[in-house]
C-alpha positions in Angstrom: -4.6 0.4 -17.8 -1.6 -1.7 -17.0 -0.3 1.6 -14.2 -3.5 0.5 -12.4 -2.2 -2.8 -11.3 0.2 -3.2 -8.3 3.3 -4.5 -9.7 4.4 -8.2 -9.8 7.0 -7.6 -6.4 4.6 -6.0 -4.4 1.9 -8.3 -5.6 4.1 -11.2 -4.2 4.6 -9.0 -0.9 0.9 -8.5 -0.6 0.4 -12.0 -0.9 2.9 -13.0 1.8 1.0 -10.9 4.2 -2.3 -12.4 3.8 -4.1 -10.7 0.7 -6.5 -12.6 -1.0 -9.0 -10.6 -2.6 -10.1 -11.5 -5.7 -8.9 -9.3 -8.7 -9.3 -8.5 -12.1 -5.9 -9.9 -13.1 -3.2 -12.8 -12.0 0.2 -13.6 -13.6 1.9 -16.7 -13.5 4.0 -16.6 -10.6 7.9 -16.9 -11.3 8.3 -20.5 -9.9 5.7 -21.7 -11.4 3.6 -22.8 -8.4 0.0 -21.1 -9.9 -1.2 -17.6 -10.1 -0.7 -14.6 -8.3 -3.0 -12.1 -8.1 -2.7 -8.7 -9.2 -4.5 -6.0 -7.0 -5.3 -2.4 -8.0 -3.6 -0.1 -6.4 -6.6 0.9 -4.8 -7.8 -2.6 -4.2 -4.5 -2.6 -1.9 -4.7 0.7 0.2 -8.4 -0.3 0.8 -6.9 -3.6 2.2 -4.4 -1.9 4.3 -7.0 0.1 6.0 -9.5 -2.1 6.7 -7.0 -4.7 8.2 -4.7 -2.5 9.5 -6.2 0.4 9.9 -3.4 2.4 8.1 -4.4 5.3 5.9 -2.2 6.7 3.2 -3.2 10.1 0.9 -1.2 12.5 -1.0 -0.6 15.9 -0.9 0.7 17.8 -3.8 3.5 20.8 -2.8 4.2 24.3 -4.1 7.5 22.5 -5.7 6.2 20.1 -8.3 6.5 17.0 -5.9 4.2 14.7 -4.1 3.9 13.5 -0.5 2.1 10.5 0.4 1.4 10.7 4.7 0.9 7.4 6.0 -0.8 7.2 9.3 -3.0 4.8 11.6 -6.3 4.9 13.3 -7.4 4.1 16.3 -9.9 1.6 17.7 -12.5 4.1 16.7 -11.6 5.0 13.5 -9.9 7.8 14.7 -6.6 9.5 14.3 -4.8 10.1 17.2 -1.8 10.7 19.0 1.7 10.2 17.3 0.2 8.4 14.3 2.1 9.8 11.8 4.0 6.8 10.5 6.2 7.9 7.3 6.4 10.6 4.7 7.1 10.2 1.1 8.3 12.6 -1.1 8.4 12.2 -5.2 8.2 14.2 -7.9 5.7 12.5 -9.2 2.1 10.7 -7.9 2.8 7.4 -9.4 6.4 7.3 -8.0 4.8 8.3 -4.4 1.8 5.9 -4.7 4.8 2.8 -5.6 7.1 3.9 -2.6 4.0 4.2 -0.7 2.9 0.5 -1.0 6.6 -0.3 -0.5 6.5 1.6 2.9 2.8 -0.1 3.9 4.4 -3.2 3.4 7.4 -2.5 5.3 5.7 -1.3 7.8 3.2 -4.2 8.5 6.0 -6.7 8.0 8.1 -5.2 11.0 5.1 -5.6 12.9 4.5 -1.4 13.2 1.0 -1.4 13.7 -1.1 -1.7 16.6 -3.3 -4.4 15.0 
């Protein structure tokens, strides 16, 4: 059940952007200033599209390997335009759904949305 859970790192970065859903588990965070929660992984994709209306879903290939398309919607809940944002390409789903949230993260840090 543990693969569930976002990882402590990310669960840091999520937290840095402004996630605070409750979850089913915390950790002690490293320097000692409380708990940090940790998401599900779909507990954080969920959060990344309601707030900033980024969408990520995987595709699996005729080779054996993932990609995970990240892209945005519009003010209507639309796709449009140039919304392709990144493409990640693993060999396998959990690999893709980690560099995934790393991208997500990435992206909304930079300020790359239209939010």
């Amino acid at each position: 059940m543990n693969k569930e859970f976002v990882p402590y790192e990310q669960a840091l970065a999520l937290k840095e952007l402004g996630f605070d859903e409750p979850c089913m588990s915390s950790r002690d965070m490293n320097n000692g200033e409380g708990l940090i929660q940790l998401p599900l992984y779909q507990q954080a994709f969920r959060w990344f599209r309601e707030k900033y209306k980024l969408i990520a879903y995987p595709q699996w290939r005729i080779d054996n390997t993932w990609d995970i398309t990240i892209q945005q919607l519009d003010g209507y809940g639309l796709l449009s335009g140039q919304t392709t944002l990144s493409v990640i390409k693993k060999s396998t789903y959990e690999e893709a759904e980690s560099a995934c949230l790393d991208k997500l993260i990435e992206i909304v840090k930079n300020g790359n949305t239209n939010n």
